[in-house]
Structures are given as structure tokens and as C-alpha cells.
C-alpha positions, 0 to 999 in steps of 0.5 A: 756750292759756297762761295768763301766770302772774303773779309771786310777790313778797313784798310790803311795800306793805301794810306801806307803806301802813298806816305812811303812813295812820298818819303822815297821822293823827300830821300831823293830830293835830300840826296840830290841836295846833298851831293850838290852841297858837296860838289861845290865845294871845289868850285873856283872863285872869282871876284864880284859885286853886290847889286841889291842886298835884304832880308825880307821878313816873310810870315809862313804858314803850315798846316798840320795833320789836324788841321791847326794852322801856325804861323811862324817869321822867317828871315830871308836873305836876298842879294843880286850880285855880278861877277865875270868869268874869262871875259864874261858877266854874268848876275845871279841871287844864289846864295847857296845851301847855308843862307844864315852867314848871308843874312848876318853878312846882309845885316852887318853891311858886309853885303851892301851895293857896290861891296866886293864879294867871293863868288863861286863858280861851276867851272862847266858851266860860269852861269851857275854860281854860289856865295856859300860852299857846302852843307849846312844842316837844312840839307840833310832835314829832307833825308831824315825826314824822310827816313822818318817817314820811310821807316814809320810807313814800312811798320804801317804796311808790315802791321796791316798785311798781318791783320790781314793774314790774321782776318784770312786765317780767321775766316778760313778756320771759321769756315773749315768743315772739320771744325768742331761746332760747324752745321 
């Protein structure tokens, strides 16, 4: 009796697969941005004041799939402001998704100590507030990287079930007795 020895192939499903459920995750995480960006747009404001306001210049570095590492300066805005709610203070150091108009503000002196400022606040919850409403385009990147992701992943998996369906077929035809050439 024959055993059919099944095919020895290098496999990129698992490969494949990880970089699907890892677009999944970014696609989720781009949504969750994006509906929080758009629900604080109807947030009510209340006056503030500025703490403590910079732009910290910081050097991040990336590695890519090679293995090259680049560096690159990024300017982050940080700010501390107060504000009251219905007799309540409250601090915070959240800008909100587009941190470029606060950047400029900080280097203006728009944002400097002791400066008023328009702070938005979650009406359900005070604690939680923003110095900027709405999109910018860094909240719509992890969506689209995602789908990027997403779609090159799918053509990855679509292409290896059919090398491995053409293998299985291969092997079967190989080993069919009725195949001219077979003994």
C-alpha cells in the first residue's frame, strides 16, 4: 500500500497572515481615530490658561525591512494648560489630533504662560478635553496603511493557496496510475 507523500513547499501563508491581522489592528486603530477626531467636534469650550508651553525637538529612529535604520527630527509640541468646568479645575497636555497649528502657536507666542486660551471639553466627561477639534491627515495614515497592508496581504494569501492547489494537482497527476509513463 502507497502512502501519497504530500508536498514539500516553502510557505509565505503564515507570513501572509500575521501582516493581515497586523492591518486589521492598524484599520481598527485608524477608525477609533477617526471617530474620536469627529466627535469632538461639537465639544463646548470654556476658557483656559496656559501653564508651560515647547516644542521639543526629538531625533526618532525607524528601522525598515532591510534593516537600514534612518533617522529623522521631529518637533513636538508640549503644553500644560488649566481650565474650569461648572466650578471645577481641571489641568491637561492634550492637544488634540492636528498638533501642527499648536507648534506654530507655541512658537509665535500665541501659547505662552499665563496666555488665555479656548479649551474644548467632553460635556460627559470635563476630565477630558482638547486645544484642537477634528481631522487632520495623520488620522486617516493608520487606515490607509492599513488597507495597504490589508489588500497586499490578501493577494499574498490568494497567490500561495494557488501554488499550493497547482503542487496538490501536480503530485496527484504524478502519481495517477492511468497516466501514460507510470511503472
Amino acid at each position: 500500500m502507497k502512502t501519497q507523500a504530500t508536498p514539500k513547499l516553502k510557505s509565505g501563508l503564515p507570513f501572509a497572515t500575521i501582516m493581515l491581522l497586523v492591518a486589521i489592528g492598524m484599520m481598527c486603530w485608524g477608525l477609533s481615530m477617526i471617530v474620536d477626531a469627529g466627535n469632538n467636534t461639537g465639544w463646548p469650550t470654556t476658557q483656559g490658561v496656559v501653564i508651560s508651553a515647547s516644542v521639543d525637538k526629538e531625533i526618532r529612529t525607524w528601522t525598515n525591512s532591510s534593516g537600514i535604520r534612518t533617522q529623522r527630527t521631529v518637533y513636538v509640541p508640549r503644553i500644560a494648560y488649566r481650565y474650569t468646568v461648572n466650578g471645577q479645575e481641571y489641568t491637561s497636555t492634550t492637544i488634540g489630533y492636528s498638533t501642527s497649528e499648536v507648534r506654530s502657536g507655541i512658537n509665535s507666542g500665541e501659547y505662552a504662560p499665563g496666555k488665555p486660551i479656548t479649551v474644548y471639553y467632553n460635556p460627559e466627561d470635563p476630565s477630558d478635553a482638547v486645544l484642537v477639534t477634528g481631522f487632520s491627515g495623520s488620522v486617516f495614515a493608520p487606515c490607509v496603511l492599513g488597507l495597504f497592508f490589508g489588500f497586499f496581504s490578501i493577494v499574498l494569501i490568494v497567490q500561495e493557496l494557488r501554488k499550493r492547489r497547482r503542487a496538490t494537482k501536480s503530485l496527484q497527476a504524478s502519481q495517477d496510475p492511468r497516466q501514460p509513463g507510470f511503472g
